[in-house]
Backbone bond lengths (Angstrom), bond angles and torsions (degrees), N, CA, C in turn:
res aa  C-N    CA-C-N  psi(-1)  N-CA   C-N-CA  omega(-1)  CA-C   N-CA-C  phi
1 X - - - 1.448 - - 1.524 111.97 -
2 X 1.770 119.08 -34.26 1.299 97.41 176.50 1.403 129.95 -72.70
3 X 1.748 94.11 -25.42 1.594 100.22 176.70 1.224 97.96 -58.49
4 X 1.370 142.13 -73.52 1.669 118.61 -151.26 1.702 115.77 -57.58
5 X 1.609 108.76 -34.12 1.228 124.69 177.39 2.397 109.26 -53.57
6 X 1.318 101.01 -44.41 1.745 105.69 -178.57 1.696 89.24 -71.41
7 X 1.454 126.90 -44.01 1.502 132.33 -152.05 1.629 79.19 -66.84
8 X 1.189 128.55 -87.60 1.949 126.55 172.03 1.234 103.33 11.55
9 X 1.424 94.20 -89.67 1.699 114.23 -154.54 1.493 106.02 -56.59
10 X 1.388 120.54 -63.70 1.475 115.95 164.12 1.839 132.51 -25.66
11 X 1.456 92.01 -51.24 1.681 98.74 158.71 1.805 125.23 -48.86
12 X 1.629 78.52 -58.22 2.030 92.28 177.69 1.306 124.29 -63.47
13 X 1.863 108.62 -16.69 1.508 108.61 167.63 1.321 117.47 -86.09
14 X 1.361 128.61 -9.87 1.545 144.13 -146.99 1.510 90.54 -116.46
15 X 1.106 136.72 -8.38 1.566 159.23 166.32 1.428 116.56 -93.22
16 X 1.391 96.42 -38.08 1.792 95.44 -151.25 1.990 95.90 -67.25
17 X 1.240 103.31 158.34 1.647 103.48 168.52 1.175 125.38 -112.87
18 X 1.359 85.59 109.39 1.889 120.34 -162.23 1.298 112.98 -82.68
19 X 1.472 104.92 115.76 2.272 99.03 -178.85 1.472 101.75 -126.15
20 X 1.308 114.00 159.20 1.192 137.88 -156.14 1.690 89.27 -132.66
21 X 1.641 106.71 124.38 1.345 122.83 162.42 1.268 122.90 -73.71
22 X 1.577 106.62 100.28 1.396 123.06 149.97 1.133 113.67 -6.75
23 X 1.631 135.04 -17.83 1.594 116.31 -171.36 1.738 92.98 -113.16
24 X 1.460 112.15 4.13 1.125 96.58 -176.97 2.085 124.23 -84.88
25 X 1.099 113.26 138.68 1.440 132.86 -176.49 2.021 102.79 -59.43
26 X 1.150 104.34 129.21 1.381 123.41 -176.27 1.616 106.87 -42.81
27 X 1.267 119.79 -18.71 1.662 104.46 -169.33 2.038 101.92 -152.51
28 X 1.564 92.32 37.57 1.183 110.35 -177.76 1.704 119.30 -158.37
29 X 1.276 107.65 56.99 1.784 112.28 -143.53 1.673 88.99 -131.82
30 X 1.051 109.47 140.51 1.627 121.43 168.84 1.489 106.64 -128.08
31 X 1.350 134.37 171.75 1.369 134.92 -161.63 1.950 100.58 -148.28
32 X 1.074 110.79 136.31 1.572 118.53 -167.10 1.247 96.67 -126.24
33 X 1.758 103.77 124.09 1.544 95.67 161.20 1.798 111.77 -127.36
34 X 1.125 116.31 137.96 1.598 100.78 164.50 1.159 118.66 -104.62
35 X 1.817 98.96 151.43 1.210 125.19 -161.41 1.513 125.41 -109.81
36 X 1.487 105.08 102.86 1.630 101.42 -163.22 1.340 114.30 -50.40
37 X 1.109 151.48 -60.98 1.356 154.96 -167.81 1.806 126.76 -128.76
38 X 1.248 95.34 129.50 1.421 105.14 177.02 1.196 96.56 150.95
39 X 1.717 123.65 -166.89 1.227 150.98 129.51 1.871 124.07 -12.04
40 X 1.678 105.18 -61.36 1.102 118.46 178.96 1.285 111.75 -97.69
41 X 1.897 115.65 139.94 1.154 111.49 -147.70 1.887 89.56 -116.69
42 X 1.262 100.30 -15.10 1.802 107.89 -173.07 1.625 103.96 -140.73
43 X 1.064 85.47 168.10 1.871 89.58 174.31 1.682 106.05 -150.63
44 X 0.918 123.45 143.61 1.712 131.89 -179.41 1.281 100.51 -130.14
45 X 1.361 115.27 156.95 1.184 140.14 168.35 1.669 127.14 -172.63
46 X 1.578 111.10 155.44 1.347 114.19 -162.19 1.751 98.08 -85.95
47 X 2.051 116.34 112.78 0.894 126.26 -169.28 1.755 117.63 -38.23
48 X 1.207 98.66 -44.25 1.642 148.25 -168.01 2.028 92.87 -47.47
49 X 1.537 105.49 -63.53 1.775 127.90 -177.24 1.657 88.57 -114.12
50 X 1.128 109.80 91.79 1.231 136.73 154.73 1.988 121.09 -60.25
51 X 1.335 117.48 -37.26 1.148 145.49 -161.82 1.700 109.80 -130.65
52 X 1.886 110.06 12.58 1.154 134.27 138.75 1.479 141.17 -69.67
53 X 1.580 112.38 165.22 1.262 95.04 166.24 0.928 135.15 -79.77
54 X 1.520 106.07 150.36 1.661 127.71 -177.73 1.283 131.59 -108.69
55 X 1.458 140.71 111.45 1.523 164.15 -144.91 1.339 88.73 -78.85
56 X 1.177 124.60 129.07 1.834 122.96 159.79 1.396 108.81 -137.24
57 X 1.517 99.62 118.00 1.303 135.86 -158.14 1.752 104.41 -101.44
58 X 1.554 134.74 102.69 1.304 125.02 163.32 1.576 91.22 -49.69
59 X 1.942 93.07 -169.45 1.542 115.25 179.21 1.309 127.17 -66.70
60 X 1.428 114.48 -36.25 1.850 126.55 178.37 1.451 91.19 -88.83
61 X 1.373 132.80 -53.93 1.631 106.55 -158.20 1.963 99.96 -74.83
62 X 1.272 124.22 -19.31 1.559 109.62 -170.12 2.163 86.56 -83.87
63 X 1.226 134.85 -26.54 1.481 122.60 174.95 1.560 101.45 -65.71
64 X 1.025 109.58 -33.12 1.769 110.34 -172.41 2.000 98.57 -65.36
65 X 1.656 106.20 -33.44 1.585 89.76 -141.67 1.697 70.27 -97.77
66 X 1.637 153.25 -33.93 1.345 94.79 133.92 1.179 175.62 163.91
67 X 1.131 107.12 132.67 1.454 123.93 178.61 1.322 80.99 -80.15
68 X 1.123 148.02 -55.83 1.268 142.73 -139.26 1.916 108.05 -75.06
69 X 1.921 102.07 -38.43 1.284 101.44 159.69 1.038 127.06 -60.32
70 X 1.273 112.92 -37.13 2.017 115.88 -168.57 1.444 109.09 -73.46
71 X 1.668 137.94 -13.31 1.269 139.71 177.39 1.776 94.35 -106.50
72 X 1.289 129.29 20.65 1.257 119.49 161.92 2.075 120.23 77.43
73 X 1.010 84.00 3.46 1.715 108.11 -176.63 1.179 114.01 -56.23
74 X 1.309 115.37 -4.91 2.126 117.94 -170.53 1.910 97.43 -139.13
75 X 1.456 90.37 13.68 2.083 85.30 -162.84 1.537 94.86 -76.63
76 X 1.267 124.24 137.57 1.822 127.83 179.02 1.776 106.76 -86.69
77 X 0.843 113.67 -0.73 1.697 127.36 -158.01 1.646 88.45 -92.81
């Protein structure tokens, strides 16, 4: 059951329509897609590994992650 269940989701991400912010820096870029139905309400991924892993964020934890960017909470600097 999970295989057909990952085989799904894998399809629905390979579908989903994934955009990349215009403000993002050439070798520092992530890609957001939302996801009409299910569990997961967003999906991220590193523009760069396309055919990487991907973060799936319901509705409160992707507002959490962010709010959580905009107060600097994930900055490595």
């Amino acid at each position: 059951m999970n295989e057909i269940r990952n085989t799904v989701l894998a399809q629905h991400l390979a579908d989903a329509p994934w955009r990349k912010s215009t403000r993002s820096q050439t070798s520092n870029c992530v890609e957001v897609a939302p996801l009409g139905s299910g569990p997961a309400a967003v999906a991220l991924r590193d523009s760069k590994d396309r055919g990487g892993p991907v973060l799936l964020f319901d509705r409160a934890g992707w507002l959490g992650f962010i709010a959580g960017t905009k107060r600097g909470q994930f900055d490595v600097n």
